[in-house]
PyMOL Python script that loads the backbone (N, CA, C, O; Angstrom):
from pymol import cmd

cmd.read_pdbstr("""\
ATOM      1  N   UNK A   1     -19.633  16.166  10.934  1.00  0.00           N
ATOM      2  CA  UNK A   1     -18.819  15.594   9.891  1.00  0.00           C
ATOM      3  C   UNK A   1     -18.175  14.314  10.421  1.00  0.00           C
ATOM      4  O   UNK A   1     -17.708  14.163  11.551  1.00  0.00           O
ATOM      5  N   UNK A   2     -18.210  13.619   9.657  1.00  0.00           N
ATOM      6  CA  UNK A   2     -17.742  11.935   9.864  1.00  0.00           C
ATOM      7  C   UNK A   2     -16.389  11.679   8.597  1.00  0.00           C
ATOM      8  O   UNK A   2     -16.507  11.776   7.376  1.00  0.00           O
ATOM      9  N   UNK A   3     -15.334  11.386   9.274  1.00  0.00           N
ATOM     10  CA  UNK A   3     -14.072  10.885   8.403  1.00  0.00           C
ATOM     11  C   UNK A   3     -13.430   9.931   9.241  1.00  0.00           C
ATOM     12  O   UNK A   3     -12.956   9.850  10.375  1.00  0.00           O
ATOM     13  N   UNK A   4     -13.653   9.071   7.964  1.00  0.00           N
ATOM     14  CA  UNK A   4     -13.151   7.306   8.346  1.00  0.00           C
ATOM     15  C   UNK A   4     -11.709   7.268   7.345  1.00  0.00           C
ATOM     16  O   UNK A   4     -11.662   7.828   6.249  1.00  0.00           O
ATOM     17  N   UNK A   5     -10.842   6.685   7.805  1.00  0.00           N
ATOM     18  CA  UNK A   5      -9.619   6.637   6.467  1.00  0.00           C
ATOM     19  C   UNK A   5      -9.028   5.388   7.012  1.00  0.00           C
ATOM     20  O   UNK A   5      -8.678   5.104   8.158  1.00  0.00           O
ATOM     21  N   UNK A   6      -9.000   4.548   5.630  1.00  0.00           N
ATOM     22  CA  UNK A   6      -8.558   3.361   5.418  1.00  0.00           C
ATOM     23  C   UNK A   6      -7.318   3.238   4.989  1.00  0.00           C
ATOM     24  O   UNK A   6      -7.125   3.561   3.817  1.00  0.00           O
ATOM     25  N   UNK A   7      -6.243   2.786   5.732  1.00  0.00           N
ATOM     26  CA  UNK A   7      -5.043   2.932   4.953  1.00  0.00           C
ATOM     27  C   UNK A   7      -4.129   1.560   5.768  1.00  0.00           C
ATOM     28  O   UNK A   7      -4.619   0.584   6.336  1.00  0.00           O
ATOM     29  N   UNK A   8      -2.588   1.925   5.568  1.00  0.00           N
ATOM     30  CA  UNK A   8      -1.718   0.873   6.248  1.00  0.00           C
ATOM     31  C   UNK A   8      -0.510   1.365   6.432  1.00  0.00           C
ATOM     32  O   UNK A   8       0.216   2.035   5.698  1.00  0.00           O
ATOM     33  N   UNK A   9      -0.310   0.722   8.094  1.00  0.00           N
ATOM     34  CA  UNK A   9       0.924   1.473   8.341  1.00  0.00           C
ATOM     35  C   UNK A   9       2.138   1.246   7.813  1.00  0.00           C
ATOM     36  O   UNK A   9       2.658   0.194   7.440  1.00  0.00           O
ATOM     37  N   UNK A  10       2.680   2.777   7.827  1.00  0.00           N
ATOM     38  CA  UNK A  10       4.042   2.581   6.810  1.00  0.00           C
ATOM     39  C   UNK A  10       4.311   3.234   5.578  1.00  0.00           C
ATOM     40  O   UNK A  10       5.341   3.707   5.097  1.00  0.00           O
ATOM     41  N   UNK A  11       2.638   3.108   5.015  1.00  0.00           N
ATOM     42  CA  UNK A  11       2.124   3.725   3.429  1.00  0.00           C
ATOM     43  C   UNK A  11       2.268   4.741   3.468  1.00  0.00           C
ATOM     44  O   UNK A  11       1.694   5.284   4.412  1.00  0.00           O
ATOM     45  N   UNK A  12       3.053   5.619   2.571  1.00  0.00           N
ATOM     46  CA  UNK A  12       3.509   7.131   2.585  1.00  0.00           C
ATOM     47  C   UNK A  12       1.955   7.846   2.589  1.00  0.00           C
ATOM     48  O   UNK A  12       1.679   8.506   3.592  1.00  0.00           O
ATOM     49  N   UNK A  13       1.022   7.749   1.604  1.00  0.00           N
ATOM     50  CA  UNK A  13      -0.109   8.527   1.647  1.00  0.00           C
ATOM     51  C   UNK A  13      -1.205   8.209   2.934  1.00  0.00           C
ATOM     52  O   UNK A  13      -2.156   8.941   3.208  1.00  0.00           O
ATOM     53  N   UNK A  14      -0.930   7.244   3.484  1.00  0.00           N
ATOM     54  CA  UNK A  14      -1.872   7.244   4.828  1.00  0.00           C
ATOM     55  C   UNK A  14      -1.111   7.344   5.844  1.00  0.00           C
ATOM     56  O   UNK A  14      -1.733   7.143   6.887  1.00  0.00           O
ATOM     57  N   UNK A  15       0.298   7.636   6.027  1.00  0.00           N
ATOM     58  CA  UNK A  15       0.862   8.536   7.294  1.00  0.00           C
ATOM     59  C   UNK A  15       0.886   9.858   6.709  1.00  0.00           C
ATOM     60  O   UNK A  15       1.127  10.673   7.600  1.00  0.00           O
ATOM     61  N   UNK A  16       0.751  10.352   5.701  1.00  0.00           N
ATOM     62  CA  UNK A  16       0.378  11.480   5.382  1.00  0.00           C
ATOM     63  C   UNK A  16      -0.705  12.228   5.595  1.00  0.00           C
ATOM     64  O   UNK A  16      -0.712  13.390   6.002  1.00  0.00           O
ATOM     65  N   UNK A  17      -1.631  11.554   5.316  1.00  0.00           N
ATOM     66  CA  UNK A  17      -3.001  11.959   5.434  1.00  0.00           C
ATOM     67  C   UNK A  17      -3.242  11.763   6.787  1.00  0.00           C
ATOM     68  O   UNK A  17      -4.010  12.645   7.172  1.00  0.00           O
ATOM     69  N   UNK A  18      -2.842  10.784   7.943  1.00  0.00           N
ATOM     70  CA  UNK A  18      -2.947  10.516   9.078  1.00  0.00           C
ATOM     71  C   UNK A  18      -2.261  12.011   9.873  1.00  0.00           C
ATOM     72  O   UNK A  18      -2.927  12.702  10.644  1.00  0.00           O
ATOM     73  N   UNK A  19      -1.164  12.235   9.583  1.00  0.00           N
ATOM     74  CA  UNK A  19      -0.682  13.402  10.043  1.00  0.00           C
ATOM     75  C   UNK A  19      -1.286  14.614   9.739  1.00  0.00           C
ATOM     76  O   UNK A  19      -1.324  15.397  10.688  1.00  0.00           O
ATOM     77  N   UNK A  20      -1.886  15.092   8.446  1.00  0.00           N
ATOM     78  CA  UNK A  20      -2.953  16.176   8.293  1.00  0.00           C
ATOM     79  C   UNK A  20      -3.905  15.977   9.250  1.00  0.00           C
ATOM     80  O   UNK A  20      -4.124  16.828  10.112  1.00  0.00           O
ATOM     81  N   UNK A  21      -4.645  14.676   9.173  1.00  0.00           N
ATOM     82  CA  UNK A  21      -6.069  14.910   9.748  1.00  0.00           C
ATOM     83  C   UNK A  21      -5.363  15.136  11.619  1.00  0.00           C
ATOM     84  O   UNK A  21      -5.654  16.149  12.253  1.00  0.00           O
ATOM     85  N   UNK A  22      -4.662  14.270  12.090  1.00  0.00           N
ATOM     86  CA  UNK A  22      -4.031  14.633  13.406  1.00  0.00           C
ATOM     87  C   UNK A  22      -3.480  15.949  14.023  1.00  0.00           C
ATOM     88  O   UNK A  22      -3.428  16.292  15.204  1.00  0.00           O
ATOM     89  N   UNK A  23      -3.082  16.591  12.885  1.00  0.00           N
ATOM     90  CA  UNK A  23      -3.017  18.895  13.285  1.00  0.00           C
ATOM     91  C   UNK A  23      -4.316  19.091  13.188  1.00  0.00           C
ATOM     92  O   UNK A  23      -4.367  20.289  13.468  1.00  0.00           O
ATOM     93  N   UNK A  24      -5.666  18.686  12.941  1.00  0.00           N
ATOM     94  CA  UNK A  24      -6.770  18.954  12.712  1.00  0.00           C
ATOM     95  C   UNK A  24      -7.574  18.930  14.090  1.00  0.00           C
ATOM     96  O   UNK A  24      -7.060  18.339  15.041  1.00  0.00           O
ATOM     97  N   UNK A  25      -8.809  19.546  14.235  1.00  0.00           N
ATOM     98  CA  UNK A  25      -9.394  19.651  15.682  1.00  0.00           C
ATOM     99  C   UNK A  25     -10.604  18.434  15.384  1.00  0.00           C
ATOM    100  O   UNK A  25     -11.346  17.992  16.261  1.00  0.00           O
ATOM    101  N   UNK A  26     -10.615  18.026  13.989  1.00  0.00           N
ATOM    102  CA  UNK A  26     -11.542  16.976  13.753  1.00  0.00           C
ATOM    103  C   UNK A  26     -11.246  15.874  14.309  1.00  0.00           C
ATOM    104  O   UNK A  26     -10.103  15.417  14.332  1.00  0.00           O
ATOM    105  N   UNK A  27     -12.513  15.188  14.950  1.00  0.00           N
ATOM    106  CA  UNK A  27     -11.941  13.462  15.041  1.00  0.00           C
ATOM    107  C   UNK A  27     -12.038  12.859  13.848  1.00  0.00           C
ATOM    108  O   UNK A  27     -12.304  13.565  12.876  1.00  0.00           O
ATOM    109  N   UNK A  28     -11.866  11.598  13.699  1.00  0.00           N
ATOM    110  CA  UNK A  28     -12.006  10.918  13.000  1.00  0.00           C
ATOM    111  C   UNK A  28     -11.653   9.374  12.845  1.00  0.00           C
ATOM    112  O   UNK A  28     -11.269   9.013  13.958  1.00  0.00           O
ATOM    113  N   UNK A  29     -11.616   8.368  12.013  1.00  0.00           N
ATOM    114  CA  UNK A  29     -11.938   6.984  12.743  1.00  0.00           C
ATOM    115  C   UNK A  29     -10.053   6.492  11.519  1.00  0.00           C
ATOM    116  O   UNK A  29      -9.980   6.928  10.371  1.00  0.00           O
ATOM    117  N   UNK A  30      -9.207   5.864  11.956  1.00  0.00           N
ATOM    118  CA  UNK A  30      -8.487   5.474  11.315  1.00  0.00           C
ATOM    119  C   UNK A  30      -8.734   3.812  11.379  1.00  0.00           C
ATOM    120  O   UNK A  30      -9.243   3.336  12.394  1.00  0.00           O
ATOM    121  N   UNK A  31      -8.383   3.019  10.342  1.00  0.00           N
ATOM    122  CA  UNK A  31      -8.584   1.633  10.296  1.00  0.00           C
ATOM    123  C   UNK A  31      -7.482   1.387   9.423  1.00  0.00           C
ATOM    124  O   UNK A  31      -7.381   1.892   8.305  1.00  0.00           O
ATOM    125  N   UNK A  32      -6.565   0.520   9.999  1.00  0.00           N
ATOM    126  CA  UNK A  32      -5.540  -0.255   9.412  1.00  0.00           C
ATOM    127  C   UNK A  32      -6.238  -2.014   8.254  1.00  0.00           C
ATOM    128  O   UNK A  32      -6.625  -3.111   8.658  1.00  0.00           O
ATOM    129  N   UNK A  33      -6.144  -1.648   7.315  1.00  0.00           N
ATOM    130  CA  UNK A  33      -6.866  -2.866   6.469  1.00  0.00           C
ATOM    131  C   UNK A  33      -5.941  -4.069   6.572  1.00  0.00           C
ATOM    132  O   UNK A  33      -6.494  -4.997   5.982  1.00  0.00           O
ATOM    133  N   UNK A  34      -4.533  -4.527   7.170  1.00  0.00           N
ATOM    134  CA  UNK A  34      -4.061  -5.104   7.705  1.00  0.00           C
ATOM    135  C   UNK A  34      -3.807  -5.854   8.869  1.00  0.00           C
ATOM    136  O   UNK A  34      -3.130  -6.841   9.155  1.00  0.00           O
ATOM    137  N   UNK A  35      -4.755  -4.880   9.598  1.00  0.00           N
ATOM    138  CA  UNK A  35      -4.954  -5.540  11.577  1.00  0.00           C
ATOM    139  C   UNK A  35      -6.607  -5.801  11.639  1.00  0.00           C
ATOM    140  O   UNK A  35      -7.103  -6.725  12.284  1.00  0.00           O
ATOM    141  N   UNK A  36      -7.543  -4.617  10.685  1.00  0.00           N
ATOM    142  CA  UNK A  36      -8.693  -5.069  10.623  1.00  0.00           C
ATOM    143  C   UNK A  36      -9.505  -5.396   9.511  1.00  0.00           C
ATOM    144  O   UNK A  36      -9.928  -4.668   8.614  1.00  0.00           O
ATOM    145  N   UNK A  37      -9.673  -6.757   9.737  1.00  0.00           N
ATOM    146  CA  UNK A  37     -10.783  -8.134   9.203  1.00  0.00           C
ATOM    147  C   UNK A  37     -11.707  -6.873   8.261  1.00  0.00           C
ATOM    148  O   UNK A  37     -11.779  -6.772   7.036  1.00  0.00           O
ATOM    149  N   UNK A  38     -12.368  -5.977   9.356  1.00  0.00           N
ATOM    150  CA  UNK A  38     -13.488  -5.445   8.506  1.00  0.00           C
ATOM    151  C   UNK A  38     -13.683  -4.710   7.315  1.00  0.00           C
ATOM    152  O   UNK A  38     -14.552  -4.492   6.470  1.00  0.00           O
ATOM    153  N   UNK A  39     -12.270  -4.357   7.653  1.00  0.00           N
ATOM    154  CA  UNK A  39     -12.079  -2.944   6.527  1.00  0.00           C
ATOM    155  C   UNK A  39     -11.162  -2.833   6.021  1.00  0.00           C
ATOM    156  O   UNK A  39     -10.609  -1.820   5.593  1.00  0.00           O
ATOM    157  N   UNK A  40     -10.687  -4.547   5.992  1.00  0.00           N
ATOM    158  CA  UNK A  40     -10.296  -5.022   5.135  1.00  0.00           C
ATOM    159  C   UNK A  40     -11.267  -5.928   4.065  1.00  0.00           C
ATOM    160  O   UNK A  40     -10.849  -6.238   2.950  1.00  0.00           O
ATOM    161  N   UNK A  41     -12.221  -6.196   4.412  1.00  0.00           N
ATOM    162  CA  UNK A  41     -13.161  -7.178   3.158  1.00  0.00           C
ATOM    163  C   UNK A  41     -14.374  -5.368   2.424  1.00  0.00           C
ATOM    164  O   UNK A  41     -14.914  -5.163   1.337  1.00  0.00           O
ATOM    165  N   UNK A  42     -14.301  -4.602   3.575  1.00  0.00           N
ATOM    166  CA  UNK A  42     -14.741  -3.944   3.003  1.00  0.00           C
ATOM    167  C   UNK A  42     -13.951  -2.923   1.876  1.00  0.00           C
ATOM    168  O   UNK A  42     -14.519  -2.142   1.112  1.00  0.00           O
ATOM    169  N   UNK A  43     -12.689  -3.121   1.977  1.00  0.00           N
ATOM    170  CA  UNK A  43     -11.886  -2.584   0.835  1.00  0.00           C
ATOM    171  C   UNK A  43     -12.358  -3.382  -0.724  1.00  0.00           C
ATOM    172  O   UNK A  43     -12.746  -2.979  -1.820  1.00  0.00           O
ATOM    173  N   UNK A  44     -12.112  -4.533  -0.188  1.00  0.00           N
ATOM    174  CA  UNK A  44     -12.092  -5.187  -1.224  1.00  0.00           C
ATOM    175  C   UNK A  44     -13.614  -5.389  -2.119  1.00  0.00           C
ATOM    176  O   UNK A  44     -13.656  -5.813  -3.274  1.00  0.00           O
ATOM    177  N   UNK A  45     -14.333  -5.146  -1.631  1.00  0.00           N
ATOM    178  CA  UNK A  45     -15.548  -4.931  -2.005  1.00  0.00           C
ATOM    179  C   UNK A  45     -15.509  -3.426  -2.341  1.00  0.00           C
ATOM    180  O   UNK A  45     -16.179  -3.329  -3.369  1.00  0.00           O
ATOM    181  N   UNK A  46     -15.173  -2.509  -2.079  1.00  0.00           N
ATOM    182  CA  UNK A  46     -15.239  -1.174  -3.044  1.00  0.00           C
ATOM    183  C   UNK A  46     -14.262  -1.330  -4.286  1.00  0.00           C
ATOM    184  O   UNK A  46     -14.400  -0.726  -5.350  1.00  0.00           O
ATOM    185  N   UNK A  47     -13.192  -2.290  -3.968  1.00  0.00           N
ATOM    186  CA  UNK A  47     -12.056  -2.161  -5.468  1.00  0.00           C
ATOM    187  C   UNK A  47     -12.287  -3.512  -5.918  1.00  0.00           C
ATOM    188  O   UNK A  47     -11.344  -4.198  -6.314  1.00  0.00           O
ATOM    189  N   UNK A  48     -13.503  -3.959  -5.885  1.00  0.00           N
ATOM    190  CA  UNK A  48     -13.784  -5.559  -6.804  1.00  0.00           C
ATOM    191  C   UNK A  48     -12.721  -6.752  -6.770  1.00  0.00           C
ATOM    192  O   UNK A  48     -12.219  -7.289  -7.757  1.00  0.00           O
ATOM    193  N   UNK A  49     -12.519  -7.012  -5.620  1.00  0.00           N
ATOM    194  CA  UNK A  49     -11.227  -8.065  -4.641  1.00  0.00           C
ATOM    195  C   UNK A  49      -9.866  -7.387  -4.658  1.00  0.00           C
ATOM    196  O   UNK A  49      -8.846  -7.937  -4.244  1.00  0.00           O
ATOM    197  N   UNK A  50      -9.909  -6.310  -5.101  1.00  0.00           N
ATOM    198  CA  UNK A  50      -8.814  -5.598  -4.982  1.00  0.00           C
ATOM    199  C   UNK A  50      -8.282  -5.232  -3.800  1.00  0.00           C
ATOM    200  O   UNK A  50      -9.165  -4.678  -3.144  1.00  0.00           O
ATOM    201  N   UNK A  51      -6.965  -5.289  -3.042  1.00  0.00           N
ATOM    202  CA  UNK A  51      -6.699  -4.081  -2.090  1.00  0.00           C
ATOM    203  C   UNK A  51      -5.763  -3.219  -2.579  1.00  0.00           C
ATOM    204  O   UNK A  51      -4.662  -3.239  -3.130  1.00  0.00           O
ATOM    205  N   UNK A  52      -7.053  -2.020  -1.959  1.00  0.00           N
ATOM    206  CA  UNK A  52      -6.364  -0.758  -2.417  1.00  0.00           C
ATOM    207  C   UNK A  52      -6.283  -0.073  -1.598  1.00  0.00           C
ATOM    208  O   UNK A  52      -7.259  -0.191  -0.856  1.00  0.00           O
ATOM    209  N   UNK A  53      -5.505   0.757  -1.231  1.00  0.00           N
ATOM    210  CA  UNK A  53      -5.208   2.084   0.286  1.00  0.00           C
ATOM    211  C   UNK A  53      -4.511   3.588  -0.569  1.00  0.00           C
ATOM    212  O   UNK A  53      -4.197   3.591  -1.759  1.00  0.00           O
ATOM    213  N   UNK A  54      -4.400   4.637   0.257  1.00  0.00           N
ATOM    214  CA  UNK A  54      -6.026   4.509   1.175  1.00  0.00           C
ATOM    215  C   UNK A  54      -6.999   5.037   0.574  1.00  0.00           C
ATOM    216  O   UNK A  54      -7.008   5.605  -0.518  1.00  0.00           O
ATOM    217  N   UNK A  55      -8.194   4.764   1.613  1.00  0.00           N
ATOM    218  CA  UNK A  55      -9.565   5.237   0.700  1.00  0.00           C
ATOM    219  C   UNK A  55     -10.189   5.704   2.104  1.00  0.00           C
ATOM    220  O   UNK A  55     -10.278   5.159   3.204  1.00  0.00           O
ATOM    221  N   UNK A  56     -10.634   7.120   1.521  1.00  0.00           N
ATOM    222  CA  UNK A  56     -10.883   8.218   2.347  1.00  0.00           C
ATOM    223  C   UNK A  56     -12.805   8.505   2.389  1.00  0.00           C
ATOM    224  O   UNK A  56     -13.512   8.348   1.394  1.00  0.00           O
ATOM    225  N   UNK A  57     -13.268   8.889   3.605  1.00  0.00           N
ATOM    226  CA  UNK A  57     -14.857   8.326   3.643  1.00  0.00           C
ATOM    227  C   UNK A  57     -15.275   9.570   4.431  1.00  0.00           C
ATOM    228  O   UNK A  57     -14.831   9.897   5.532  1.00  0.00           O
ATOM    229  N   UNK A  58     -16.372  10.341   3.564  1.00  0.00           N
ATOM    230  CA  UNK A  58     -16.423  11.768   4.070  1.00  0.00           C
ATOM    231  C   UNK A  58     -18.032  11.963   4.373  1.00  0.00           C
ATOM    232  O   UNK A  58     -18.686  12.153   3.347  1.00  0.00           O
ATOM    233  N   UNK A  59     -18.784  11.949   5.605  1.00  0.00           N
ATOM    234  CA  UNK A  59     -20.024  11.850   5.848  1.00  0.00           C
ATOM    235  C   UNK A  59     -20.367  10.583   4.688  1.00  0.00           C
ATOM    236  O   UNK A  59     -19.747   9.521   4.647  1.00  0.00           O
ATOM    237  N   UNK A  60     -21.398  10.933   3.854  1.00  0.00           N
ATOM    238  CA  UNK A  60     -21.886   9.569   2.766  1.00  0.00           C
ATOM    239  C   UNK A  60     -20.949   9.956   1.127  1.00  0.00           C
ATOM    240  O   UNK A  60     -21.267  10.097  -0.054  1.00  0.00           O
ATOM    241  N   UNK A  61     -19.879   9.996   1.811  1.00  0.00           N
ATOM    242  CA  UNK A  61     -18.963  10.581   0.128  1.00  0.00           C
ATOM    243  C   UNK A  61     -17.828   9.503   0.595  1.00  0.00           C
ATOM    244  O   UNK A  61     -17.265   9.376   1.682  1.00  0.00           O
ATOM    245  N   UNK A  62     -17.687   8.701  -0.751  1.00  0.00           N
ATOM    246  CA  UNK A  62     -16.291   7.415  -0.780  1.00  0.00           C
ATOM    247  C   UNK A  62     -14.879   7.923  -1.795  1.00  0.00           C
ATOM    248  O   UNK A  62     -14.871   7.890  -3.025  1.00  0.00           O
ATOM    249  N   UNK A  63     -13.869   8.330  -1.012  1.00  0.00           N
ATOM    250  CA  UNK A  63     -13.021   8.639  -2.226  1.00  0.00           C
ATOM    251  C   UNK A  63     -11.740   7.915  -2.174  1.00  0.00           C
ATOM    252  O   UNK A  63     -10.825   8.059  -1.363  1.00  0.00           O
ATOM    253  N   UNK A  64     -11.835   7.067  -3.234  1.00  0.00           N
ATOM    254  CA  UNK A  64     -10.859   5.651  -3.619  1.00  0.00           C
ATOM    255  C   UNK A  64      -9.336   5.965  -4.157  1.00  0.00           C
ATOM    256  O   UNK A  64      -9.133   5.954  -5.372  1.00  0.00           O
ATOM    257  N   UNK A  65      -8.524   6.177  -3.456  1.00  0.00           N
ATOM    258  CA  UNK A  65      -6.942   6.191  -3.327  1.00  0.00           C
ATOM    259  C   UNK A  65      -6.581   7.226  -4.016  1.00  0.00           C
ATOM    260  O   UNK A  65      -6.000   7.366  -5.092  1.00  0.00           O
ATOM    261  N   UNK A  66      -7.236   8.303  -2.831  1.00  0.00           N
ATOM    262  CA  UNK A  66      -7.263   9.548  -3.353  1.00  0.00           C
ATOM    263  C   UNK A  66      -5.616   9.792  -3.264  1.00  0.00           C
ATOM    264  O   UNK A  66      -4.853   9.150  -2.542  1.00  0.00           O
ATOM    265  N   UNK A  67      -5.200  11.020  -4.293  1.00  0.00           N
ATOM    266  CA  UNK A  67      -3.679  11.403  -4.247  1.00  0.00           C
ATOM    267  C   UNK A  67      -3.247  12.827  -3.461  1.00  0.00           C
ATOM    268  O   UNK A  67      -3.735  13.905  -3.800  1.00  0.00           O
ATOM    269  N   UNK A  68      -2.787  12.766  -2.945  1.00  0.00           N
ATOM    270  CA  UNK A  68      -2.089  13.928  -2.023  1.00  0.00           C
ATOM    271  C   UNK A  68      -2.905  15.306  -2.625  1.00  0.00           C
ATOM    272  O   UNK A  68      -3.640  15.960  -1.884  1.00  0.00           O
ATOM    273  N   UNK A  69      -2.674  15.687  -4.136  1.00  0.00           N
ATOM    274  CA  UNK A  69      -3.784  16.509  -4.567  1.00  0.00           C
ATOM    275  C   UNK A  69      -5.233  16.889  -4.094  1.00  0.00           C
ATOM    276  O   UNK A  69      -5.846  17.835  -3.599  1.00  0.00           O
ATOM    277  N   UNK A  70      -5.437  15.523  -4.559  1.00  0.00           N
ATOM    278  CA  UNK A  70      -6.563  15.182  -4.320  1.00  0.00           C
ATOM    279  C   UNK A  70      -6.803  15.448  -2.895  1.00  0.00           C
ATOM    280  O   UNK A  70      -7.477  16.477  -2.835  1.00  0.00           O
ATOM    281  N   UNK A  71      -6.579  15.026  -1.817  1.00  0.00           N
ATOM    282  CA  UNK A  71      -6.971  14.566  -0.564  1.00  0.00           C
ATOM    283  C   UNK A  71      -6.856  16.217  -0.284  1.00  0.00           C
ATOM    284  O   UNK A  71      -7.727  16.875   0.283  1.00  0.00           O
ATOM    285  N   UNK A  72      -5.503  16.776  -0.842  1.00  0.00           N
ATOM    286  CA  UNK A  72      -5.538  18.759  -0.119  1.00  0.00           C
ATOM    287  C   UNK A  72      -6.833  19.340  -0.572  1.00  0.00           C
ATOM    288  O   UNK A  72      -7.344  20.218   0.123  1.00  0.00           O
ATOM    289  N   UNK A  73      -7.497  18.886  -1.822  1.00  0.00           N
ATOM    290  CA  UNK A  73      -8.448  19.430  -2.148  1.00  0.00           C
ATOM    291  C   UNK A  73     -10.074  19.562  -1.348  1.00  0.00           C
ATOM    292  O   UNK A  73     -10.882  20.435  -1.031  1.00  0.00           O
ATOM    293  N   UNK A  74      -9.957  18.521  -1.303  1.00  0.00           N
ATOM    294  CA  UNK A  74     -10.737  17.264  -0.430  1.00  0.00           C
ATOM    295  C   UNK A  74     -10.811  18.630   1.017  1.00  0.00           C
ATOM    296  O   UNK A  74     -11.770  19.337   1.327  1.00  0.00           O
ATOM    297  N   UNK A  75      -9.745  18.592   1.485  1.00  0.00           N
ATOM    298  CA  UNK A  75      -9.907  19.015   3.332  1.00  0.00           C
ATOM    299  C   UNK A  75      -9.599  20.875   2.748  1.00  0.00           C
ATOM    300  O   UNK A  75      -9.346  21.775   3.548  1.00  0.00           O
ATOM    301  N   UNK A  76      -9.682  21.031   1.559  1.00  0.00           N
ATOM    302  CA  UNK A  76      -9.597  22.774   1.638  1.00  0.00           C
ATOM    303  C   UNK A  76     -11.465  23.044   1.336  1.00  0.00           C
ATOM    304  O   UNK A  76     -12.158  24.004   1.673  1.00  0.00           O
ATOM    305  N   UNK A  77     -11.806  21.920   0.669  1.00  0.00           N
ATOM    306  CA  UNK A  77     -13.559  22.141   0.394  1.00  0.00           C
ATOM    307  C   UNK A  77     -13.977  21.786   1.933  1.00  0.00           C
ATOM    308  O   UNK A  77     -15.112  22.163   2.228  1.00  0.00           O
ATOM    309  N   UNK A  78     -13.521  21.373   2.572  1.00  0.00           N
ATOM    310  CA  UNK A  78     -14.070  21.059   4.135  1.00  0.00           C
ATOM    311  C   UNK A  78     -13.776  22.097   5.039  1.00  0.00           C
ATOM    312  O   UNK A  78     -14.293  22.263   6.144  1.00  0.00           O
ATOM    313  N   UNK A  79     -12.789  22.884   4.420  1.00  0.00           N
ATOM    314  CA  UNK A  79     -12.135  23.843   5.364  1.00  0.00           C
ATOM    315  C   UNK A  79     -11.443  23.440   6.247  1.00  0.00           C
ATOM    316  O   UNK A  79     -11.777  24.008   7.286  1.00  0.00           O
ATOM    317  N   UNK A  80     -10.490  22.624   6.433  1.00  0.00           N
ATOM    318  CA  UNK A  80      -9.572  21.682   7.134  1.00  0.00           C
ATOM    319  C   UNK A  80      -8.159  22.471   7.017  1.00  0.00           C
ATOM    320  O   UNK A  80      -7.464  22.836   6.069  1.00  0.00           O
ATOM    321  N   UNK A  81      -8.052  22.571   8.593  1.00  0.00           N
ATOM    322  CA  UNK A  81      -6.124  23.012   8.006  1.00  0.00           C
ATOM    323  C   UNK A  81      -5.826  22.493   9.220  1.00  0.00           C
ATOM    324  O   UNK A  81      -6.458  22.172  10.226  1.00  0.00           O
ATOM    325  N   UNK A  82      -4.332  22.495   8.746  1.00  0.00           N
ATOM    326  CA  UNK A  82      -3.147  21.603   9.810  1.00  0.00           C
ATOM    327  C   UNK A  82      -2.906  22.711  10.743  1.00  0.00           C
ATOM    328  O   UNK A  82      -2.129  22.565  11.686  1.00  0.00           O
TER     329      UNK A  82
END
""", "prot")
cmd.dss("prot")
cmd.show_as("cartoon", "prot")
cmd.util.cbc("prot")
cmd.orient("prot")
């Protein structure tokens, strides 16, 4: 399993989600769209010049500013716990 999460520091839902996935035994790749160039143009190319955070990337599954709901749902279908 591969989880990439795009977010920015500070943002309540990506120190949130940063802190779930961190009680987790999973790795996973964090990218600040503010410090990085890449993923930052690649944001903007999933939200059509938009920036949007965060956006959560699950093996070949893209899920675009997912909500706290959402995201628990997300890591209970993965079987993910803190």
């Amino acid at each position: 399993m591969k989880i990439v999460l795009y977010g920015k520091q500070g943002h309540s839902y990506t120190v949130a989600f940063k802190n779930f996935l961190n009680a987790t035994d999973v790795p996973y790749v964090y990218k600040d769209i503010s410090k990085d160039k890449l993923a930052n143009n690649h944001t903007k190319e999933l939200y059509n010049g938009t920036i949007k955070f965060p956006t959560l990337f699950v093996d070949d599954k893209i899920y675009l500013t997912p909500t706290t709901e959402e995201f628990n749902k997300i890591m209970q279908d993965l079987k993910l716990r803190a």
